[in-house]
C-alpha positions as CSV (number, residue, x, y, z in Angstrom):
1,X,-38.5,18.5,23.2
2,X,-40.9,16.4,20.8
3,X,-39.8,15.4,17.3
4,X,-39.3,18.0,14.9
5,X,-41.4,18.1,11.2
6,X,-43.5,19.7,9.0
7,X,-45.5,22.0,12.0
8,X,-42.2,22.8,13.9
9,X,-41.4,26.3,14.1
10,X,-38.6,28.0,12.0
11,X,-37.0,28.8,15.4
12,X,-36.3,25.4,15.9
13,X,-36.1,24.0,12.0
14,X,-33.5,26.6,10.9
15,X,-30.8,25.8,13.3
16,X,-30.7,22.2,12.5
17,X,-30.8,22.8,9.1
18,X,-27.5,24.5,10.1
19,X,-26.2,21.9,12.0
20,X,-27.0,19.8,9.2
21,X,-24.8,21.6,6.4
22,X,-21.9,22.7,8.9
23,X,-21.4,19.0,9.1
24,X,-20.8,17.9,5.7
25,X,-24.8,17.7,4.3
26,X,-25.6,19.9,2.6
27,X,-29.1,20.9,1.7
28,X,-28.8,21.7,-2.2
29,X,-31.9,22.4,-3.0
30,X,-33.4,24.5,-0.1
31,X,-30.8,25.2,2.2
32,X,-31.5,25.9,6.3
33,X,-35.4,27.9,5.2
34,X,-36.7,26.9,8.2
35,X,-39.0,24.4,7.1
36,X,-39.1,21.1,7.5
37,X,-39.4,18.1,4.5
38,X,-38.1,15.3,2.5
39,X,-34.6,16.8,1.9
40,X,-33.9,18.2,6.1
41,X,-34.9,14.6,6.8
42,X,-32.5,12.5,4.3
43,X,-29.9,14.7,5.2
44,X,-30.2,14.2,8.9
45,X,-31.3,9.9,7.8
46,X,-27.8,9.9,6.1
47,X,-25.8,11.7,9.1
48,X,-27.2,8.9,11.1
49,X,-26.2,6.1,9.2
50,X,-22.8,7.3,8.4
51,X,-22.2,8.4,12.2
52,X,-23.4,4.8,13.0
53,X,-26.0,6.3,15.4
54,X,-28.1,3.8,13.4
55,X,-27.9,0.9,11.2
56,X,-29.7,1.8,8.2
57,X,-30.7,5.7,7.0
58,X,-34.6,3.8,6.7
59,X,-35.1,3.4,9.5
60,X,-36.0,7.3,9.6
61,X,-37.2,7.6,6.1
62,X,-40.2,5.7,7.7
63,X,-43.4,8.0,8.1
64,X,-43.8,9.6,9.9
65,X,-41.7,12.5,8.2
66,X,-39.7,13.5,11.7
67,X,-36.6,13.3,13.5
68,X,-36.5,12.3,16.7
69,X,-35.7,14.3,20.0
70,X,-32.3,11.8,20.2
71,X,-31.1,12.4,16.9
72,X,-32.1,15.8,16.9
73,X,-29.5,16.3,20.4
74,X,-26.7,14.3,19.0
75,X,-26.7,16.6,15.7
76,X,-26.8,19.9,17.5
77,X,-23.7,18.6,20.0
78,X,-22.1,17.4,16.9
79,X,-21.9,20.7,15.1
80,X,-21.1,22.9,18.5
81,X,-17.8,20.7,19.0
82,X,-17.0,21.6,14.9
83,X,-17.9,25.1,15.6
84,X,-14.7,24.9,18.2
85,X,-12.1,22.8,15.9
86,X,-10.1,25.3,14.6
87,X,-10.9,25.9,11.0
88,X,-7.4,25.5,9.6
89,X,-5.5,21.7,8.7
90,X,-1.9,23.2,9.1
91,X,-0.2,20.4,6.7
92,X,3.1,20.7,6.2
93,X,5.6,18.5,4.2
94,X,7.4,17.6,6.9
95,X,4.1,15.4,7.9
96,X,4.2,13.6,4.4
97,X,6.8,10.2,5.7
98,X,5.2,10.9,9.2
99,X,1.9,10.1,8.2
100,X,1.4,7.3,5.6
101,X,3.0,9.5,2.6
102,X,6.6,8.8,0.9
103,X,8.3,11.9,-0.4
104,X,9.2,9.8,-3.1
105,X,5.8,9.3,-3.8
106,X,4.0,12.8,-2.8
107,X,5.3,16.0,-4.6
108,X,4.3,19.3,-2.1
109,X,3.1,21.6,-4.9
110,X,1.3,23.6,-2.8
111,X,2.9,27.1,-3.6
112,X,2.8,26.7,-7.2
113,X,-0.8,25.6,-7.5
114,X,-3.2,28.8,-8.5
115,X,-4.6,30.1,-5.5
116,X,-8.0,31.6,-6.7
117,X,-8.9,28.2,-6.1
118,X,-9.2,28.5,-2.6
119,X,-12.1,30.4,-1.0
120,X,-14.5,28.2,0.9
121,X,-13.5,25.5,3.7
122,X,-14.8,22.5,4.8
123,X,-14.9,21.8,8.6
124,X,-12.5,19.1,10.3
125,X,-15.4,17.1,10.9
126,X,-17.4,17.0,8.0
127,X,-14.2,15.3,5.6
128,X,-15.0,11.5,5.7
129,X,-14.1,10.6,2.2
130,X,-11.8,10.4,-0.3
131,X,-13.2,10.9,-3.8
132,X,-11.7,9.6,-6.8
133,X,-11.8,10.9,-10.2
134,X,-10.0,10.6,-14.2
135,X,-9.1,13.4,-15.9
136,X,-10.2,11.7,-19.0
137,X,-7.4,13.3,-20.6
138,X,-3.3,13.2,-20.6
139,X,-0.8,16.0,-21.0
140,X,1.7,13.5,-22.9
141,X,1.2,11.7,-25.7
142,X,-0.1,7.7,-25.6
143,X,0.6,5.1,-27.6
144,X,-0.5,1.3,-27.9
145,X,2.5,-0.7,-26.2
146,X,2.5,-4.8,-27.0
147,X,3.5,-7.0,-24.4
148,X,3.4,-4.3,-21.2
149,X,3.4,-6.1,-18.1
150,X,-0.2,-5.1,-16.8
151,X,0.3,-3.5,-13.0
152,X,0.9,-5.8,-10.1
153,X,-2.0,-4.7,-8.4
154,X,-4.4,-5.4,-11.3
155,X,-3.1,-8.9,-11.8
156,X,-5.2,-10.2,-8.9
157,X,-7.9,-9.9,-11.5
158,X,-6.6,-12.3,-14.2
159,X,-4.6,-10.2,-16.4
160,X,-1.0,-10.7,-16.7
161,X,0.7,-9.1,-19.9
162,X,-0.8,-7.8,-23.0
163,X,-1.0,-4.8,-25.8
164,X,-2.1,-1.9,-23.8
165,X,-2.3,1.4,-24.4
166,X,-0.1,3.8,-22.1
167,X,2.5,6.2,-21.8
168,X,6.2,6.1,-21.9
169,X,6.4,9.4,-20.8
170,X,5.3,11.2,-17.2
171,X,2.7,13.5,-17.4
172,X,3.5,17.2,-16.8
173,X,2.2,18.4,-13.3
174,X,2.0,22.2,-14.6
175,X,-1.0,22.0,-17.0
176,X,-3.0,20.5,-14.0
177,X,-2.3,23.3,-11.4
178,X,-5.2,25.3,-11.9
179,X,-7.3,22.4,-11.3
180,X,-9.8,22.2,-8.9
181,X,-8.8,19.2,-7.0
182,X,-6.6,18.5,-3.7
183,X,-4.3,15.9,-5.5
184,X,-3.4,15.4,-8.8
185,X,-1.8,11.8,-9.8
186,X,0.5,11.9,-13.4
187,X,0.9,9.5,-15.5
188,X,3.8,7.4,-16.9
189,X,6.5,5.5,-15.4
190,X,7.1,7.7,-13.2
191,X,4.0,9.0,-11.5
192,X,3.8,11.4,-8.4
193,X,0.7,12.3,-6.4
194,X,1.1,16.4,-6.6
195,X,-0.7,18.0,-3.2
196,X,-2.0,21.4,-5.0
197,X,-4.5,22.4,-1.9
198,X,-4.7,21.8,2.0
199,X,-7.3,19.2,2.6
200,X,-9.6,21.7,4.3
201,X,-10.4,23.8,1.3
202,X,-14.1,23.1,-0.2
203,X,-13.0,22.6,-4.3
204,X,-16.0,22.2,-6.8
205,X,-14.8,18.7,-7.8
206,X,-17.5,16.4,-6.9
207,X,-20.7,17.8,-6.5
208,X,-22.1,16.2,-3.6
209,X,-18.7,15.1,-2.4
210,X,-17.4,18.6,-2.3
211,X,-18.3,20.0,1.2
212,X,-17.1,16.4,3.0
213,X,-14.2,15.0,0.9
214,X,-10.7,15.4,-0.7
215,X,-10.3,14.4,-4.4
216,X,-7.8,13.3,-6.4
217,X,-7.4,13.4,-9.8
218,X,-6.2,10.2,-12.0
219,X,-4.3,11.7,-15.5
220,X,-5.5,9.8,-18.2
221,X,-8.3,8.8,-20.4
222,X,-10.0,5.2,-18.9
223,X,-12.9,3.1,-19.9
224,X,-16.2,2.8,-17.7
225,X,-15.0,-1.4,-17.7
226,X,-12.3,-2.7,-18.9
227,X,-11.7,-6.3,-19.3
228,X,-7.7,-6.6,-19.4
229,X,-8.0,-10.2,-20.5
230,X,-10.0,-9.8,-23.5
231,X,-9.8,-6.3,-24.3
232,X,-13.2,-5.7,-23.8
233,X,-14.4,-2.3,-22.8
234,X,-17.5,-0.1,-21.9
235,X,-18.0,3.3,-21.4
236,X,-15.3,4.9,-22.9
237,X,-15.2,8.7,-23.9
238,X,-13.3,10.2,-27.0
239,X,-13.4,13.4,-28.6
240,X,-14.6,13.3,-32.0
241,X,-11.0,14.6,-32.9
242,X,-9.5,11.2,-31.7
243,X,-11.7,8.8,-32.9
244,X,-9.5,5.8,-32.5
245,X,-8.6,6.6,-29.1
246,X,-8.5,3.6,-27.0
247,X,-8.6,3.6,-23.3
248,X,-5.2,3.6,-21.0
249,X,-4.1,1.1,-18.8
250,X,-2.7,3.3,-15.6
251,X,0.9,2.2,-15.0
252,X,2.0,0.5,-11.4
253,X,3.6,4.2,-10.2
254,X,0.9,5.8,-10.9
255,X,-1.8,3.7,-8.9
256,X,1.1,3.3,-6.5
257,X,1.3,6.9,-6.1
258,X,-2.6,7.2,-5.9
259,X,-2.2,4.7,-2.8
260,X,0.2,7.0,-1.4
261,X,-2.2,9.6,-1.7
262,X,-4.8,8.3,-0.3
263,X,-3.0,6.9,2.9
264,X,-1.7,10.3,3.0
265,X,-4.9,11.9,3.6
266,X,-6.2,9.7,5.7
267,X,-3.4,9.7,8.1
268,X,-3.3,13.7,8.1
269,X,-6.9,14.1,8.7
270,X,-6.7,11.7,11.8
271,X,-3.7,13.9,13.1
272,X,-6.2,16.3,13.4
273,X,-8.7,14.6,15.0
274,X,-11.1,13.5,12.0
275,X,-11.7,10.6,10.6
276,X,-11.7,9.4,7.0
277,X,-14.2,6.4,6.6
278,X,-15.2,6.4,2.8
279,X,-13.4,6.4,-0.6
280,X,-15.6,7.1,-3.3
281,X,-16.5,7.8,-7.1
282,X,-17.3,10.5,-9.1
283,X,-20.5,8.6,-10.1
284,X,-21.7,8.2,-6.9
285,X,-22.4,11.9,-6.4
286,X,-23.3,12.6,-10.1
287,X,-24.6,9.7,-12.0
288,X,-24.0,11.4,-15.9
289,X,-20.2,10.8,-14.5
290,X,-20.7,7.2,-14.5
291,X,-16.9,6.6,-16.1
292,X,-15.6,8.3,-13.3
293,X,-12.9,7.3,-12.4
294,X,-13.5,3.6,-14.3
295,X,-13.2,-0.1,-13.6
296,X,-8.6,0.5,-13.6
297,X,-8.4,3.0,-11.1
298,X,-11.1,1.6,-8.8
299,X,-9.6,-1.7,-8.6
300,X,-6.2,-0.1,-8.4
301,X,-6.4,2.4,-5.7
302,X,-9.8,2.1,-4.6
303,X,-10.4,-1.9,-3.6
304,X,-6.6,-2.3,-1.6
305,X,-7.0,1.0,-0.2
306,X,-10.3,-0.1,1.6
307,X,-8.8,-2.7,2.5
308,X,-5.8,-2.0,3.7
309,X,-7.3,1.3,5.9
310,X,-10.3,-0.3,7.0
311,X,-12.4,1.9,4.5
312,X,-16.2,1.7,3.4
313,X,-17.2,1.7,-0.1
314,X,-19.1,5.3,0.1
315,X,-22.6,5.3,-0.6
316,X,-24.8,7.1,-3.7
317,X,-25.3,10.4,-3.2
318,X,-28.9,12.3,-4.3
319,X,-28.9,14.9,-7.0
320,X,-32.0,16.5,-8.3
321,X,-31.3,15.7,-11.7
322,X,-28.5,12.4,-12.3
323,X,-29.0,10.7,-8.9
324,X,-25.6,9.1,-8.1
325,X,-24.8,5.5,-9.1
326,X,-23.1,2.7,-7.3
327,X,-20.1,1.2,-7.9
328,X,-20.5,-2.0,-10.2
329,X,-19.3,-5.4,-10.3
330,X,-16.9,-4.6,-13.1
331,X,-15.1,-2.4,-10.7
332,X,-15.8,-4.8,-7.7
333,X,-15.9,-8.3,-7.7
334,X,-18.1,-8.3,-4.6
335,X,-21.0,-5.7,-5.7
336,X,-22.4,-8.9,-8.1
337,X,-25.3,-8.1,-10.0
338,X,-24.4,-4.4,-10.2
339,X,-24.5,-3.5,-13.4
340,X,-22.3,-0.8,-15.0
């Protein structure tokens, strides 16, 4: 068949406009009309790149504006082997120590989460990412601790001990279980990653992360970057209620137990036959959420998790109004010249 764009018929447009949003990209703006532009062919760029059918999404966005007969065939196979996954991610607890989870770590509060939440799914093959957020709030009080040992797994970056803000207490799982998010991670000393929803279900937590990801949710208020050395920070929200609020420093249980969660989903969704290749931020899909998660909680969960799983740092996501943002060099050393 020749390449399809802006004079192919709606016969042939509409069902790869399909294809394209029953595999995780979606088409926000005009959904599968039928005719062909700018936002059928970045989707379909994207799918390519991330699928590794090619090695950079422009190398499509050339004009042009088409997609060619190949890519066109590989997207259409794609979505008619989706079509026959079953819908379903049967998870059960059991699978938690199985599959890269500790019990002691993972808390199955599935049954006690609200349930209203879950009305749309996501197919098997369209989850590729884990997506972290902050709650920018904490369900226990905080206070300014001197001389905390800073986590073990932020040391790395030159901070050892310090007056940090924190908790002595653990958060409180119930005021998060109407939340629209897959897991939620408490705070304190001693933090648990709470599963609230199969991975499966489609939760409005990330914009345009929510039809291919599973998100977990970091208690606590963080800064955009924090410098643990020098006490610097950037980016910090605080309601005009609390206006000497200063950001948290996450405890070592609680990015532990963000770990946990992470290798917990990725495991899970390979037992079923997908594949999870990205962790990402908030920010990437939705740019105004550039503190989201922050500089503490990437390099804490985020940046050993990657490399520990063999995951990619996910890539910016479009959005009509705040175009997502990547991650910056005070979240990872590496991305230099990225500013926050």
């Amino acid at each position: 068949m020749p390449p399809i764009n802006r004079s192919s018929p709606k016969r042939t447009v509409k069902p790869f406009q399909a294809a394209l949003e029953r595999l995780g990209y979606p088409l926000a703006r005009y959904g599968a009309d039928g005719y062909f532009g700018h936002e059928t062919d970045e989707a379909a760029a994207l799918l390519a790149e991330h699928r590794g059918w090619i090695a950079d999404a422009s190398e499509l966005l050339a004009d042009p504006l088409e997609v060619p007969p190949w890519l066109y065939d590989l997207v259409m196979e794609e979505a008619e082997k989706s079509a026959a996954m079953p819908e379903e991610l049967h998870c059960s607890p059991d699978s938690l120590c199985a599959h890269g989870g500790s019990s002691d770590l993972i808390v199955d509060n599935r049954a006690e989460a609200w349930a209203g939440r879950r009305r749309r799914k996501n197919p098997l093959s369209a989850i590729d990412t884990i997506c972290l957020h902050q709650m920018a709030v904490a369900s226990v009080p905080q206070r300014r601790s001197p001389g905390v040992e800073v986590p073990d797994s932020l040391r790395r970056y030159g901070a050892t001990t310090g007056a940090v803000y924190t908790s002595n207490k653990t958060g409180k799982w119930e005021r998060w279980r109407k939340l629209a998010i897959h897991f939620a991670i408490t705070c304190g000393p001693e933090s648990r990653a709470h599963w609230l929803h199969d991975l499966h279900y489609r939760l409005p937590h990330g914009h345009g992360w929510n039809r291919r990801s599973v998100g977990i949710e970091v208690e606590g208020f963080f800064a955009g970057c924090h410098d643990l050395q020098t006490g610097t920070h950037k980016g910090f929200w605080k309601p005009k209620s609390r206006p000497n609020r200063l950001p948290m420093v996450p405890t070592e249980a609680q990015l532990a137990a963000g770990r946990a969660a992470c290798r917990f989903i990725s495991a899970e969704i390979a037992r079923q036959g997908g594949r999870i290749q990205f962790i990402g931020a908030h920010r990437q899909s939705y740019g105004i959420k550039a503190s989201d998660p922050g500089a503490l909680i990437w390099k804490g969960i985020a940046l050993p998790i990657m490399e520990e799983l063999n995951l990619t740092e996910a890539p910016e996501l479009p959005h009509k109004k705040y175009k997502g943002k990547p991650i910056p060099e005070c979240w990872n050393p590496n991305n230099r010249g990225i500013d926050y």
